[in-house]
DODO-776073 format. One line per 3 residues: number of its first residue (from 1); their letters; for each residue x, y, z of N, C-alpha, C. Coordinates in steps of 0.1 Angstrom, whole numbers. Layout:
REM residues N
NUM) a) X,Y,Z,X,Y,Z,X,Y,Z ~ ...
This chain:
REM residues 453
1) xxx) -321,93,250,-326,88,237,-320,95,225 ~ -318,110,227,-315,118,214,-298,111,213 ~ -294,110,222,-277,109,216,-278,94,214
4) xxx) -289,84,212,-286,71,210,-288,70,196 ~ -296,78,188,-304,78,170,-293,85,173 ~ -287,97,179,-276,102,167,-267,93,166
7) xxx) -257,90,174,-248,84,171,-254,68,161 ~ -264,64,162,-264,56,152,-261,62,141 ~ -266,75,136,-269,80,123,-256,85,117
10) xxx) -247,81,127,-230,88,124,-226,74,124 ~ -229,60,124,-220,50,121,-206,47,119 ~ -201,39,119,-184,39,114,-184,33,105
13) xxx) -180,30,97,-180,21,85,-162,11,85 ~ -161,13,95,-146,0,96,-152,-9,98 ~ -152,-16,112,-156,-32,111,-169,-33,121
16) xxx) -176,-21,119,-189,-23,123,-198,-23,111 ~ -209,-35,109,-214,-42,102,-233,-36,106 ~ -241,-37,101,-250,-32,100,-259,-42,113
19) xxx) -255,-49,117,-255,-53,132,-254,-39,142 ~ -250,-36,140,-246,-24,158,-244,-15,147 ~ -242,-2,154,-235,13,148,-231,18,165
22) xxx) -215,25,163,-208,36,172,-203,48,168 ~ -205,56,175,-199,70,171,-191,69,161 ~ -187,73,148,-175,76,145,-170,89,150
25) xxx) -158,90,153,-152,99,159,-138,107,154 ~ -132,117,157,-119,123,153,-121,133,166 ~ -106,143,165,-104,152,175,-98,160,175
28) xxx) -93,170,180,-87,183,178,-70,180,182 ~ -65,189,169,-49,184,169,-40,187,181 ~ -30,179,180,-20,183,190,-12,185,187
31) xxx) 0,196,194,13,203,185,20,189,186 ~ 21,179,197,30,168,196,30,161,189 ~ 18,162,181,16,151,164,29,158,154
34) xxx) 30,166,158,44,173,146,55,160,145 ~ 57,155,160,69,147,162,68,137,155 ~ 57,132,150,53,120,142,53,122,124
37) xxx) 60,135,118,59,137,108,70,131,96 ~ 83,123,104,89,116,92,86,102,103 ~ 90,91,97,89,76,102,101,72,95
40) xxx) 110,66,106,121,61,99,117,45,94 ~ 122,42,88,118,24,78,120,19,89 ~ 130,15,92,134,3,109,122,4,117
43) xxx) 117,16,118,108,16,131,92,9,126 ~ 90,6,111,77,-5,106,72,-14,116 ~ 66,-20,116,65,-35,123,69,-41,112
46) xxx) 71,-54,118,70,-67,110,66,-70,100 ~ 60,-61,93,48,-71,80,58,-74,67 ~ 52,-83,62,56,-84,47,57,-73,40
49) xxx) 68,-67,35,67,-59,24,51,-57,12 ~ 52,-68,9,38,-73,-1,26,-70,8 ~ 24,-69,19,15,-68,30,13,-58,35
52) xxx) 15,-47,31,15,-37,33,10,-21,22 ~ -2,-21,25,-12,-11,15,-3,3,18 ~ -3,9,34,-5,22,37,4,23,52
55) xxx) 12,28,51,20,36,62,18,48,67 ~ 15,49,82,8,63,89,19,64,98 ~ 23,71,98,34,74,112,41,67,111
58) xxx) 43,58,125,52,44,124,41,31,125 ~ 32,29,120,24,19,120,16,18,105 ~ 8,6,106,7,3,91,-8,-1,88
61) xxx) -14,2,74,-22,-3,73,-21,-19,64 ~ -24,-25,68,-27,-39,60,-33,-39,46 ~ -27,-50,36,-36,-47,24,-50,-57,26
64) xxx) -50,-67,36,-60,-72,42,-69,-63,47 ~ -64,-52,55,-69,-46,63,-79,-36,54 ~ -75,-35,38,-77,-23,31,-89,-36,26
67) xxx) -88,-42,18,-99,-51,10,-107,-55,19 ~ -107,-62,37,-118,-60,44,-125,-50,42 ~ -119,-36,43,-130,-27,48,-134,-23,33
70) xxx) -130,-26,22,-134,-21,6,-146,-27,8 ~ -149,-43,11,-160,-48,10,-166,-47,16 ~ -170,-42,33,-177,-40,42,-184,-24,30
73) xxx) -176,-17,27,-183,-5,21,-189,-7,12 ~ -185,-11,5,-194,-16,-9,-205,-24,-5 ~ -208,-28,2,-221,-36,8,-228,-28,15
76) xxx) -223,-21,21,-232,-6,24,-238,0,17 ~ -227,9,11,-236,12,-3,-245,7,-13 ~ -242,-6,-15,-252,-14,-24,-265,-17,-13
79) xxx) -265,-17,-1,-275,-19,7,-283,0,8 ~ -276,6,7,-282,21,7,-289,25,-11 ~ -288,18,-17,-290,21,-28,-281,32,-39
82) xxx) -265,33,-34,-261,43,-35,-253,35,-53 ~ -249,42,-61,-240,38,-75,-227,36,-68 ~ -221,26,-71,-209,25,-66,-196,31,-74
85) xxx) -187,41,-70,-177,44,-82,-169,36,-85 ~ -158,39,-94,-149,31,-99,-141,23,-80 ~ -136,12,-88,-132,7,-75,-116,13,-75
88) xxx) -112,22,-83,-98,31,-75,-104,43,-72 ~ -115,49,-75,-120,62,-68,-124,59,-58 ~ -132,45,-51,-132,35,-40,-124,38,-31
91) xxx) -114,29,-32,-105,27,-26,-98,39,-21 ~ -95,50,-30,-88,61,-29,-97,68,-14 ~ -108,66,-15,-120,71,-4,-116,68,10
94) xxx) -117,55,5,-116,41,15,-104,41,25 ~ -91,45,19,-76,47,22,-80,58,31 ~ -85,72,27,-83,82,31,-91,76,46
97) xxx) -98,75,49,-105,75,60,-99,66,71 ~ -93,54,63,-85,48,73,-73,51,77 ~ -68,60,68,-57,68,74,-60,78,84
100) xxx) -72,85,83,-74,95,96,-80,92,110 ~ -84,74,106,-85,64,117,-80,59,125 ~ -67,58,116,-52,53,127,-45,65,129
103) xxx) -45,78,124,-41,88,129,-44,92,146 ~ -59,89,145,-65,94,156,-65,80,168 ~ -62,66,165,-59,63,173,-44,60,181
106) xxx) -36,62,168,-24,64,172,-23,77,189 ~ -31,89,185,-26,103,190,-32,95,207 ~ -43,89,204,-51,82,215,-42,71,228
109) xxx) -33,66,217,-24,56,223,-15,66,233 ~ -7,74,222,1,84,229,-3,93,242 ~ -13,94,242,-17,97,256,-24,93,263
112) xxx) -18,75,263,-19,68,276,-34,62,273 ~ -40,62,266,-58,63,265,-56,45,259 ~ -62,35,267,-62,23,264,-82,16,266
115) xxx) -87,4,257,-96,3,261,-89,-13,264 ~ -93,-15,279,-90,-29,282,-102,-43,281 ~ -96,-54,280,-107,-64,275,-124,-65,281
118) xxx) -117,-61,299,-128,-58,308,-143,-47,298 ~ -136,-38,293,-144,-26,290,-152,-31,275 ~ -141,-38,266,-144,-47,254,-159,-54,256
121) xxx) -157,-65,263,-168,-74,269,-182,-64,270 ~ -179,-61,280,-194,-49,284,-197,-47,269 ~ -188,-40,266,-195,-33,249,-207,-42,242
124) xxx) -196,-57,238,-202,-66,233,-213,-72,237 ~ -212,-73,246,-224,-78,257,-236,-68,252 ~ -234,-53,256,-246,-47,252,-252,-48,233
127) xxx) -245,-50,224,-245,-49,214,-257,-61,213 ~ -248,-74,216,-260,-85,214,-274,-85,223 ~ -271,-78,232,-286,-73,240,-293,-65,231
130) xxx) -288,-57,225,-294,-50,218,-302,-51,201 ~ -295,-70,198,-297,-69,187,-306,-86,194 ~ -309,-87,206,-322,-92,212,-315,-112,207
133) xxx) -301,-110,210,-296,-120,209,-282,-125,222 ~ -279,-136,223,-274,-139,236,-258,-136,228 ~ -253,-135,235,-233,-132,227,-229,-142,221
136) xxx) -229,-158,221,-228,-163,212,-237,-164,200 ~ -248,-162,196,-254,-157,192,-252,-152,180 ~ -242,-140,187,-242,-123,183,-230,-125,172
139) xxx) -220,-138,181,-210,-138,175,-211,-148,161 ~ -220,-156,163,-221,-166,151,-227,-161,136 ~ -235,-147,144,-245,-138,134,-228,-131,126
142) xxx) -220,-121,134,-210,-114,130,-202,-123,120 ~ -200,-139,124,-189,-146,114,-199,-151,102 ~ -210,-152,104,-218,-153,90,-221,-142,79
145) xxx) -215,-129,85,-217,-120,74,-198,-118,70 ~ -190,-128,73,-178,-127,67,-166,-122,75 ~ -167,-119,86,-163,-111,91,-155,-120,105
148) xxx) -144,-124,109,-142,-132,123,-142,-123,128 ~ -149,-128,142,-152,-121,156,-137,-117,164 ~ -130,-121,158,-115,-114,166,-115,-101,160
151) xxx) -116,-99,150,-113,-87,141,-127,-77,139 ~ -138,-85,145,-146,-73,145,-143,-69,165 ~ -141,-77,171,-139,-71,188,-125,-61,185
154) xxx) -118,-62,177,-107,-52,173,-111,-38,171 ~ -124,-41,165,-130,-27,151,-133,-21,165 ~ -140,-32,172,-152,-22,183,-145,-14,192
157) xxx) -129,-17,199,-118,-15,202,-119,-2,199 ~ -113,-6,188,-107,11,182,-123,19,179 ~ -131,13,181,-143,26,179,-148,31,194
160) xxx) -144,26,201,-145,34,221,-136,40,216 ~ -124,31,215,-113,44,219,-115,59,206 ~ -115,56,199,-123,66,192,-131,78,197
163) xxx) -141,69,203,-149,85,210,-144,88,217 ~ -135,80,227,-132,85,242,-117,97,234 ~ -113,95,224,-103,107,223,-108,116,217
166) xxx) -122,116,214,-125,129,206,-135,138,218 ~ -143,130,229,-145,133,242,-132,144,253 ~ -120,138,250,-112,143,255,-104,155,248
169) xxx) -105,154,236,-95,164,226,-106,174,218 ~ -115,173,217,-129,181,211,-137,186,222 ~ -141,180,221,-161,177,235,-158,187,248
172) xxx) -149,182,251,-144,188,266,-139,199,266 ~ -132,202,253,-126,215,251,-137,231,248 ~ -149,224,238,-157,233,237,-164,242,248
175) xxx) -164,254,248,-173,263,258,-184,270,248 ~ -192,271,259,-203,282,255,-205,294,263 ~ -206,303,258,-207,313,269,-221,319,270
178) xxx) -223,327,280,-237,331,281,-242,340,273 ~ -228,351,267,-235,358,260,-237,351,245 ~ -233,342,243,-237,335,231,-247,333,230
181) xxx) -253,323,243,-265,319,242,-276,332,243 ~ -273,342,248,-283,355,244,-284,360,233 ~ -274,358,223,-270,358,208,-283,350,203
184) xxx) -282,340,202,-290,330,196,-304,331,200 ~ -304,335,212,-325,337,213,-326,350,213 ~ -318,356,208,-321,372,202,-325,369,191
187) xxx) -313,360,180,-315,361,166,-327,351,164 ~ -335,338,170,-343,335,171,-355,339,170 ~ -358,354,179,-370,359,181,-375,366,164
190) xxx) -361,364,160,-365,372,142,-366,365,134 ~ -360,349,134,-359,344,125,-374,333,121 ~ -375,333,110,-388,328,105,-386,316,108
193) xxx) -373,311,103,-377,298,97,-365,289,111 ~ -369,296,124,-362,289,131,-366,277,139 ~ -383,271,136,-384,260,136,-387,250,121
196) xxx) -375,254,113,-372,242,102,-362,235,104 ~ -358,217,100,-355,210,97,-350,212,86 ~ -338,205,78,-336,201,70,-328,187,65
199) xxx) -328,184,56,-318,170,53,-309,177,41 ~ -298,173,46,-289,176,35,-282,169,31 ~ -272,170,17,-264,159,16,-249,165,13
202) xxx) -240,163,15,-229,171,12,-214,169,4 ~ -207,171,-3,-195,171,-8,-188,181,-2 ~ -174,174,3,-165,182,5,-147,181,2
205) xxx) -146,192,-6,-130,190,-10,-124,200,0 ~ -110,190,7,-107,196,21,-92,203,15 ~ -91,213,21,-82,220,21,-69,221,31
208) xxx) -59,215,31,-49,212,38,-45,226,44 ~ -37,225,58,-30,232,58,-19,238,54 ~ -20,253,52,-5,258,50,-4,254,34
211) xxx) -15,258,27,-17,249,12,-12,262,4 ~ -6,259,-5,3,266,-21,-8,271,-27 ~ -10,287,-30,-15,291,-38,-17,279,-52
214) xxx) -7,275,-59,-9,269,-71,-14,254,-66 ~ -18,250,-53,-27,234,-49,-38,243,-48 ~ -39,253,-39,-56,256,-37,-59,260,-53
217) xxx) -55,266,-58,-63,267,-74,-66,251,-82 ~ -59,240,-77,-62,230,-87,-73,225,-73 ~ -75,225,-61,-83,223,-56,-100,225,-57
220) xxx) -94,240,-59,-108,245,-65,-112,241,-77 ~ -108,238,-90,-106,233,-100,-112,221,-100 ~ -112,213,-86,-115,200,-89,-130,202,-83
223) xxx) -129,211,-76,-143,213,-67,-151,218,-79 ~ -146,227,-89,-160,232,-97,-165,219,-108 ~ -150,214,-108,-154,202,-119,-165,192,-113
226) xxx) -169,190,-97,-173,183,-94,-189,188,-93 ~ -189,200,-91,-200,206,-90,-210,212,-108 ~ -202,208,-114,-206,205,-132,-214,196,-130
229) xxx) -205,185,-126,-209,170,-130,-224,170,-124 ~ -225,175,-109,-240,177,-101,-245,183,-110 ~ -241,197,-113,-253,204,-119,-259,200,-136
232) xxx) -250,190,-142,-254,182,-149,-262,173,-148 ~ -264,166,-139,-271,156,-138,-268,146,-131 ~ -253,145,-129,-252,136,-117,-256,129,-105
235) xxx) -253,121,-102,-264,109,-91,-253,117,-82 ~ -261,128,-71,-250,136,-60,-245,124,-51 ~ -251,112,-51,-247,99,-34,-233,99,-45
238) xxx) -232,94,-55,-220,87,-61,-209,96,-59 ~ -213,108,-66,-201,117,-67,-194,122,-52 ~ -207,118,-45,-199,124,-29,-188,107,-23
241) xxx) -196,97,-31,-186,86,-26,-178,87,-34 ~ -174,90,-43,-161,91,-54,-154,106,-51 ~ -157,118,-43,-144,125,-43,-144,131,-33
244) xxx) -159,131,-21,-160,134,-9,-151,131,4 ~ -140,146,8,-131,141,17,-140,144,31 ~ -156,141,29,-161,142,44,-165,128,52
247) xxx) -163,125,65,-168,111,67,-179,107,59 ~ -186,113,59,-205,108,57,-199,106,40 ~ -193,110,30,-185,104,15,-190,93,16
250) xxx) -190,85,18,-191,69,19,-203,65,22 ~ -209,72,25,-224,72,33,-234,80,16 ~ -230,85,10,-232,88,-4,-235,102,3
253) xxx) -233,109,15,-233,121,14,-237,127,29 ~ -250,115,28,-262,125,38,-259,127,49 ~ -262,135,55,-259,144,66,-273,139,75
256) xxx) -283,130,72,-294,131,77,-308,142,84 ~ -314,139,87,-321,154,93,-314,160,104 ~ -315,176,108,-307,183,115,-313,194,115
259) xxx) -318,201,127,-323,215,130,-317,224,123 ~ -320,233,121,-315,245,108,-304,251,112 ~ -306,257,126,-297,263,131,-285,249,139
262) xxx) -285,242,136,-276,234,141,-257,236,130 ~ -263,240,119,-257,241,107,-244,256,107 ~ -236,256,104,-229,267,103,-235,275,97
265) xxx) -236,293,100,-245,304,91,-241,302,74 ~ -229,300,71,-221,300,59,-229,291,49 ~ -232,277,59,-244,267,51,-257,275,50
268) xxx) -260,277,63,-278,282,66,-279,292,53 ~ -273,305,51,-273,315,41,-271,305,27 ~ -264,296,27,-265,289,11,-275,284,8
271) xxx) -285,275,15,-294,270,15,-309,273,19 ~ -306,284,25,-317,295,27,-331,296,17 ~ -323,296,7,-336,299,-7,-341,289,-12
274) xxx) -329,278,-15,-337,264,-24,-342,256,-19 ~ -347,253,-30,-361,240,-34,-355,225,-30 ~ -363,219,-26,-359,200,-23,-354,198,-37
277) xxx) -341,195,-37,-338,185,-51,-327,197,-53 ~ -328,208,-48,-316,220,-53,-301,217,-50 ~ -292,225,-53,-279,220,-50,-274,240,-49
280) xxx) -263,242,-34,-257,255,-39,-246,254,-49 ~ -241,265,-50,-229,269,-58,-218,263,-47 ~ -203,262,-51,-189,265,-42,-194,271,-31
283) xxx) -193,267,-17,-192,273,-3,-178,271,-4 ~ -172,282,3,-158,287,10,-157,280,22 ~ -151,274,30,-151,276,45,-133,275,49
286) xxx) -128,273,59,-116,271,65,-109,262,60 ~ -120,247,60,-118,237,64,-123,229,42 ~ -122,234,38,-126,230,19,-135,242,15
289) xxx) -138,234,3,-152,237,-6,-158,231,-4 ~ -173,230,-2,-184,226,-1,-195,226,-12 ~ -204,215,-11,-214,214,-26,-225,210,-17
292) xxx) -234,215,-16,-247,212,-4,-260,209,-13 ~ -269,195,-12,-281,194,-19,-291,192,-5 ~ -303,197,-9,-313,202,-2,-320,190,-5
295) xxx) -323,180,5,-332,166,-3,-345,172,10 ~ -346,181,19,-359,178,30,-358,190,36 ~ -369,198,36,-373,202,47,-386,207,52
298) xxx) -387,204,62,-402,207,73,-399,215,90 ~ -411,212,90,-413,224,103,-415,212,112 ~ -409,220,121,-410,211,137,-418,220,149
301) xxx) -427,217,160,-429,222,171,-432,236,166 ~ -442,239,158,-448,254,159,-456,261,167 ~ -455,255,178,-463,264,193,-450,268,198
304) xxx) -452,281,200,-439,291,198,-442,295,210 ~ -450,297,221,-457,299,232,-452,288,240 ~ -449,274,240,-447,267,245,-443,254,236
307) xxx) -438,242,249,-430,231,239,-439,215,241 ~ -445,213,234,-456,199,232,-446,186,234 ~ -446,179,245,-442,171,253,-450,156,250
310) xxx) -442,147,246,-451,132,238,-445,121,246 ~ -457,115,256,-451,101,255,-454,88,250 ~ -447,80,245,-440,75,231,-437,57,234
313) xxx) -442,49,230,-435,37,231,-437,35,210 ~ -420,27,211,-421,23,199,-418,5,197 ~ -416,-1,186,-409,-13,183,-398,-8,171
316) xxx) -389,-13,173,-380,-9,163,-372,-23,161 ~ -368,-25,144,-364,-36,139,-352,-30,127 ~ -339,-36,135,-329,-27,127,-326,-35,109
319) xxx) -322,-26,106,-313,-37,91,-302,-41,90 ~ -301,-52,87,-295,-59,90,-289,-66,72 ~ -277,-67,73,-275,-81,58,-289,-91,57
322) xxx) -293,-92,70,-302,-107,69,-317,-99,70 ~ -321,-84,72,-331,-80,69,-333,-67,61 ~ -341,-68,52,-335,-57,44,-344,-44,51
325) xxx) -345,-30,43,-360,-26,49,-368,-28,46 ~ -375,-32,35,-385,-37,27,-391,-47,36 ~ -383,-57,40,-385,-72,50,-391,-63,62
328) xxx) -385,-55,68,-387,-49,79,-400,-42,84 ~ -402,-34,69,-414,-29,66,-424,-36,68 ~ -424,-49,58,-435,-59,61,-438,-63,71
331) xxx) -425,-66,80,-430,-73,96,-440,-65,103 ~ -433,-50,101,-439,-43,112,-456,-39,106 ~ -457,-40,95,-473,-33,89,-481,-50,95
334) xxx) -472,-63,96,-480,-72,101,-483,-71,118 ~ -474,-63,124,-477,-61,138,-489,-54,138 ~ -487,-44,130,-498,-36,134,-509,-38,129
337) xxx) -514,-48,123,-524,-58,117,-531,-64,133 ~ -520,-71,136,-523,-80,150,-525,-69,159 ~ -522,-54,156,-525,-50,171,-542,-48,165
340) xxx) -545,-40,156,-558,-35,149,-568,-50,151 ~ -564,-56,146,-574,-67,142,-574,-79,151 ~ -566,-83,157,-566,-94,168,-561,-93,184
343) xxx) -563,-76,187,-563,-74,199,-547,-79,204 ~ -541,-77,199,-526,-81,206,-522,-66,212 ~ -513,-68,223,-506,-57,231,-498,-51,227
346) xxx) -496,-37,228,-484,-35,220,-471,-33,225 ~ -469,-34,240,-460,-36,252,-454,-53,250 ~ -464,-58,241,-462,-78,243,-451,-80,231
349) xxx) -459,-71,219,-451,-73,207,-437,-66,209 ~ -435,-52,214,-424,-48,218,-413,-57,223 ~ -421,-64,237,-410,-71,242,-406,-83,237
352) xxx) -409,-85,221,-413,-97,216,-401,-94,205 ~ -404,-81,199,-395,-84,184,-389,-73,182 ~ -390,-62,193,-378,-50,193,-367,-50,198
355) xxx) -357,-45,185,-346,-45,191,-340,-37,194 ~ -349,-27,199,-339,-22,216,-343,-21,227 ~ -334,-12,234,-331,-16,249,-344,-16,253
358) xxx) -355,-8,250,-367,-3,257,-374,-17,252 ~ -371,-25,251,-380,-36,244,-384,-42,257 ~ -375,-42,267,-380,-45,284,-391,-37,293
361) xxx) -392,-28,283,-400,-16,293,-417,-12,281 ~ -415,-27,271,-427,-30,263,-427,-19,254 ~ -414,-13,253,-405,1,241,-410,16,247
364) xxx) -413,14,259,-418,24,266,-407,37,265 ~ -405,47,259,-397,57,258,-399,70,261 ~ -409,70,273,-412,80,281,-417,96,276
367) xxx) -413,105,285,-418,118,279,-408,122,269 ~ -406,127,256,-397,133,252,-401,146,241 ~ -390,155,240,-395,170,238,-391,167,216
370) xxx) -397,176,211,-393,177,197,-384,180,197 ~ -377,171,185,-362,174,181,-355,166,190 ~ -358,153,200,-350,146,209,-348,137,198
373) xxx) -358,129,190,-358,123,175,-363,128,166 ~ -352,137,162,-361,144,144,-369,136,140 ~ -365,121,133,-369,115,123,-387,109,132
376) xxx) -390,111,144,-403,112,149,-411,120,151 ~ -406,135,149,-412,146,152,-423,148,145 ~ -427,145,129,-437,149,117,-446,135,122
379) xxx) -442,128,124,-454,112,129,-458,117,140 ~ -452,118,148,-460,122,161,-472,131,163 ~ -465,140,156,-476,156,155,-487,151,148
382) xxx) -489,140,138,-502,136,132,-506,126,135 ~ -504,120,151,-508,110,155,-517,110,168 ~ -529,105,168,-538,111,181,-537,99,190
385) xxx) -540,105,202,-535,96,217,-542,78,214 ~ -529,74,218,-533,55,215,-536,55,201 ~ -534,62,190,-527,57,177,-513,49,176
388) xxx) -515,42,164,-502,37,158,-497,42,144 ~ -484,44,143,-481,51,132,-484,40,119 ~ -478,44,110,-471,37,103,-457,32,102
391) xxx) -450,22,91,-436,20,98,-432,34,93 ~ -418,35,101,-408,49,104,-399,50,100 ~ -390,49,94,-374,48,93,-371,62,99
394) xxx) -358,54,104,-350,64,111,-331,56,105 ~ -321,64,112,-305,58,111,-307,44,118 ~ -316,44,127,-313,31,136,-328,19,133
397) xxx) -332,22,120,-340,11,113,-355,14,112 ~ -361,3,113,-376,12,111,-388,6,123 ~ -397,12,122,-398,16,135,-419,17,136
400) xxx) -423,10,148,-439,12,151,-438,27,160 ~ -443,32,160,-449,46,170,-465,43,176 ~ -459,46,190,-478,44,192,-476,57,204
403) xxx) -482,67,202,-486,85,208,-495,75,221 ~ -486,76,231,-499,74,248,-508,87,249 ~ -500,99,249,-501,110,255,-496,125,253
406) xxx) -505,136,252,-495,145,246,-499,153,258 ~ -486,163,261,-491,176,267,-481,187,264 ~ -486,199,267,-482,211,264,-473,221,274
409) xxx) -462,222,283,-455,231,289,-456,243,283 ~ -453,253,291,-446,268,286,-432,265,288 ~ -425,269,275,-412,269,280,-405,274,284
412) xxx) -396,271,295,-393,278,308,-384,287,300 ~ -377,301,308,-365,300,301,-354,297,300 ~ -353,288,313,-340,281,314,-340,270,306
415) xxx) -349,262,302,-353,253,293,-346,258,281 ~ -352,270,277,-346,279,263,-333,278,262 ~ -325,282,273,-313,288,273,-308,270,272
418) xxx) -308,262,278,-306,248,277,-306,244,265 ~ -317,246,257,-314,241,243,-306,246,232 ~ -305,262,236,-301,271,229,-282,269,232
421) xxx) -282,262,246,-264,261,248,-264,248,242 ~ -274,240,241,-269,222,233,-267,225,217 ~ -278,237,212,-275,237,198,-260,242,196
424) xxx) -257,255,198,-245,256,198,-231,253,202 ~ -235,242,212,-222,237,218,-220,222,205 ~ -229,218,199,-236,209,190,-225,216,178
427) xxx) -231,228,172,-223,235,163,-209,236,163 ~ -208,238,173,-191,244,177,-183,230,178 ~ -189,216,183,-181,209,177,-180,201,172
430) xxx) -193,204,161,-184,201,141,-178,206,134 ~ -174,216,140,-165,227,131,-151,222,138 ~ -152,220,150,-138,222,157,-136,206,158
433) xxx) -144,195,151,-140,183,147,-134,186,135 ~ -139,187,129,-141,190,114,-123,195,111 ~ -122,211,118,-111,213,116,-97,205,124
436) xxx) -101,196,133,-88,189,137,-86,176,133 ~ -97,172,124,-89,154,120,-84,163,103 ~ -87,174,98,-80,182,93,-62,180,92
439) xxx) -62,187,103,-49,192,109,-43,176,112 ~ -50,172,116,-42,157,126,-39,148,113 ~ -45,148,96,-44,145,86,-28,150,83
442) xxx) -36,165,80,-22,171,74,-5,167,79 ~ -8,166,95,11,163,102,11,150,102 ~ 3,138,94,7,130,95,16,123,83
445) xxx) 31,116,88,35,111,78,27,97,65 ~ 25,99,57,20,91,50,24,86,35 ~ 29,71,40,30,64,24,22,57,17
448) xxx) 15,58,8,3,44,2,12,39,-9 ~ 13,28,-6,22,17,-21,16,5,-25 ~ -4,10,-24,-6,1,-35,-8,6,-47
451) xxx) -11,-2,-56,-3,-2,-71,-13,7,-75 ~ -30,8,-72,-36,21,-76,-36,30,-68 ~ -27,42,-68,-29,54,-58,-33,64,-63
């Protein structure tokens, strides 16, 4: 269940539509991407000269391809409540990401890595299961928000293959060692605030490699200019969609909730001190400058003695173009009307109007530990056995809670050491993502010849 809310909360924003969410993904460089650093003209495809936005290597981005995904974004944002920037600061955003999209599928191709139609289908198949509709359905819902179903089975395409090369070129590569993990529940036993949460939101200006003293000074330049504008008063979602070279830019920033120590020390020591609403100064790292705003934080699981174990059925109703959250809201404060006041089930209603997978099992979601769903951890703990929450929002929409049962373990130590190798193997690779769609950026050849660049 934890890696099903995350990866919702990490979305793609190509041609997945607020219908489904998949991993977005990148991966760690390869010296053979060098070979791909000039593209001779002959080697193009086919396209119209005029049809042609963006050139990556030897393949191309479409200017179709660029104004689908302008408007798929912009409807996001307008559905997140985010200010929308100029539409060449947009686009400029917009370009960047699709170029480190086809970067990373390109590298994916190259090493043989294909998703065949067989694997396609399944995908889809579970998608419309999950959005509690049959596949034609699913498909008639997808061409109603604009979108043909050839071109979104394309998106979904490239978003497997996506994870499966950052599974292969990141994920697999990371180790943990043991003495690490003794590291961390050393520094644990000292640290106060090692069961806080936070939400953060983030700006980042990326730092190329192998970059010119006189670029990194206008870089920085642009990073302090930007962190003015914040400390002026700026709306931070906007500014992170207008110059944010981090995926989540587009997303107006947020990083969503995340354990404290999940965070690189470099963040944790910046944000250490401030207040909800705060912003740090310039962070340094490898990989940019960074501008970090503090919008949340709380305490999770403070029985330090042991770990309080919840079992959990929920109903969840995602958002959708055709539901807003507000809509969502309302439905579900009317379920729980019908459970309070007219004796309805709540295993009946589950299997009735939730849209997920557990909607078969009456949203039954078994035993699970704090921190498996941040965004349930604060409801839970103030909810007594056979309560119903309130609605929830989470990345993957909003949500009934009804607490069966709570109980209390001592936590083993192997338990410890287990969580303690998932945080940091967790940590290790967003840094070592982070730094290779970087790198896999940098060696790639790149032309943009539309008229605003």
């Amino acid at each position: 269940m934890k890696r099903t809310f995350r990866s919702l909360s990490i979305a793609t924003i190509s041609t997945i539509c607020a219908l489904c969410a998949l991993t977005q993904v990148s991966a760690f460089a390869q010296d053979k991407m060098s070979a791909n650093v000039t593209t001779p003209t002959e080697q193009l495809p086919s396209v119209a000269v005029n049809g042609i936005a963006v050139v990556v290597n030897d393949e191309v981005i479409t200017k179709r391809e660029l104004e689908d995904r302008m408007r798929m974004v912009e409807q996001r944002l307008k559905a997140q409540k985010v200010a929308l920037p100029s539409h060449s600061e947009l686009q400029k955003q917009v370009i960047e990401r699709m170029i480190i999209e086809k970067a990373q599928t390109q590298l994916a191709h190259d090493n043989g890595m294909r998703v065949d139609d067989v694997m396609l289908d399944r995908a889809m198949l579970r998608m419309a299961e999950q959005n509690k509709m049959t596949l034609q359905v699913f498909r008639n819902q997808v061409e109603k928000e604009g979108t043909s179903y050839a071109q979104f089975r394309e998106g979904v395409r490239d978003d497997i293959l996506l994870q499966r090369v950052r599974e292969r070129e990141v994920d697999s590569k990371v180790q943990v060692s043991e003495s690490e993990v003794d590291n961390f529940l050393a520094a644990q036993k000292s640290d106060a605030q090692k069961n806080q949460e936070v939400e953060i939101s983030h700006i980042l200006i990326r730092i190329p490699e192998n970059v010119s003293p006189e670029a990194l000074t206008k870089l920085r330049a642009k990073a302090e200019n930007v962190l003015q504008q914040v400390k002026s008063g700026g709306d931070f979602s906007k500014l992170a969609a207008t110059y944010s070279d981090s995926p989540e830019g587009l997303k107006g920033g947020s990083l969503g909730w995340r354990a404290q120590d999940r965070y690189p020390q470099i963040f944790i020591d910046a944000f250490a001190n401030l207040k909800e609403g705060q912003t740090t100064g310039l962070i340094k790292s490898s990989n940019g400058f960074h501008i970090l705003k503090l919008t949340g934080r709380r305490t999770v699981d403070p029985d330090a003695t042991g770990i309080s174990q919840a079992h959990i059925r929920h109903i969840l109703l995602k958002i959708t173009p055709t539901l807003s959250k507000e809509q969502a809201t309302h439905k579900l404060i009317e379920l729980k009307e019908r459970l309070q006041n007219n004796g309805a089930k709540f295993e009946d209603l589950a299997q009735s109007f939730s849209n997920d997978s557990s909607a078969s099992k009456g949203g039954d979601l078994g035993w699970i530990y704090p921190g498996d769903i941040a965004e349930f951890d604060p409801v839970i703990a103030a909810l007594k056995e056979g309560e119903v929450s309130d609605p929830v929002e989470s990345p993957a929409g909003m949500h009934l809670i009804q607490l069966l049962e709570r109980k209390s373990d001592e936590a083993s130590k192997e338990r410890q050491r287990q969580l303690a190798r998932q945080t940091i193997r967790e940590r290790k690779m967003d840094e070592a993502n982070a730094d290779w769609v970087r790198q896999l950026r940098d060696r790639a050849y790149v032309e943009i010849r539309t008229d605003d660049k």
